[in-house]
N, C-alpha and C positions, 0 to 999 in steps of 0.2 A: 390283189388288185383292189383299187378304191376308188369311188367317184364320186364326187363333193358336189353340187348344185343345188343355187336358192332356189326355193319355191316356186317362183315364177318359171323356171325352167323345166322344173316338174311337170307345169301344168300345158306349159308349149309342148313338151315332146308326149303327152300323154292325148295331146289334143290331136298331132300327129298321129299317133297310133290309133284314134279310130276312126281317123281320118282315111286310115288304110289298111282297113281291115282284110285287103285278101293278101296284105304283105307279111314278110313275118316280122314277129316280134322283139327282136333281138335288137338294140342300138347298137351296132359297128363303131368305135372310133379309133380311127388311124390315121396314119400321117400320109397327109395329102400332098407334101413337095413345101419346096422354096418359094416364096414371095419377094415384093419388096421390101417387106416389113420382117421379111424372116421365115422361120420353119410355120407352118400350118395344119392344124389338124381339121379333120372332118366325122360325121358322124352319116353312117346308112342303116334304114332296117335293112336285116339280114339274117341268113341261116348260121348256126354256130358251127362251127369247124370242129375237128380233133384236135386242132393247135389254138385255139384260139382259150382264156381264161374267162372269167365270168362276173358279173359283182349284181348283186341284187339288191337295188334300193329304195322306196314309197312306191311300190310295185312294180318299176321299171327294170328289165332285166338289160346290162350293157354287157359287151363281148370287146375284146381286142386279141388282136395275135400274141401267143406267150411269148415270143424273140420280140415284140414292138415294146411290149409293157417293161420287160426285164431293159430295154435300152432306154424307154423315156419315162417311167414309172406311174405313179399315180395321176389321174386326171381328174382337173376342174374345169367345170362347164357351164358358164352363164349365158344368160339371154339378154340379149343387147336390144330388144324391140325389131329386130331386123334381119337377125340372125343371132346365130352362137357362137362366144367368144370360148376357144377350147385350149386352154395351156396344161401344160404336165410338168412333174414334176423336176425332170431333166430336160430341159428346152435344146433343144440342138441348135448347134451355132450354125452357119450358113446365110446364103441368101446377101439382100445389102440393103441400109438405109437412105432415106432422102439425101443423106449425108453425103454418101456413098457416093451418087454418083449414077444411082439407076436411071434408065430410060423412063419418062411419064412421071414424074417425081419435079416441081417447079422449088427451085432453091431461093 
């Protein structure tokens, strides 16, 4: 397992973390469902599981489920000023575009 993120994300999710000090330390990321724009991931603190793998990087420890990572492989994780932008290595196809045809979507 590997997780890639610039600097600035570093310092977001480290800023988070002591921000919640009674939470635990583990960045969770999994996959959070279909959008309009497609598959989505997300990131929680959290306890690490027996099934879950490990990647340790500029002190931050992340976790994901081993059957999640084995189907959508390694992750990158930047900071958009707003949030975090999360793709992986194997993006699952689903979901639909503006294109598409989705509800809330102005063409």
């Amino acid at each position: 397992m590997k997780v890639t993120l610039p600097q600035t994300a570093i310092e977001v999710l480290k800023g988070i973390l002591n921000e919640n000090e009674d939470k635990p330390k583990n960045i969770r990321v999994y996959f959070a469902g279909f959008g309009c724009s497609g598959a989505f991931f997300a990131v929680a603190l959290d306890e690490k599981k027996d099934t879950d793998l490990e990647y340790e990087t500029n002190g931050l420890k992340f976790i994901m489920d081993k059957a999640e990572y084995e189907e959508y492989g390694d992750i990158t994780i930047d900071d958009t000023g707003h949030g975090f932008l999360i793709s992986v290595e194997n993006m699952p196809k689903g979901g639909c575009s503006c294109d598409g045809g989705c509800t809330g979507c102005d063409n």
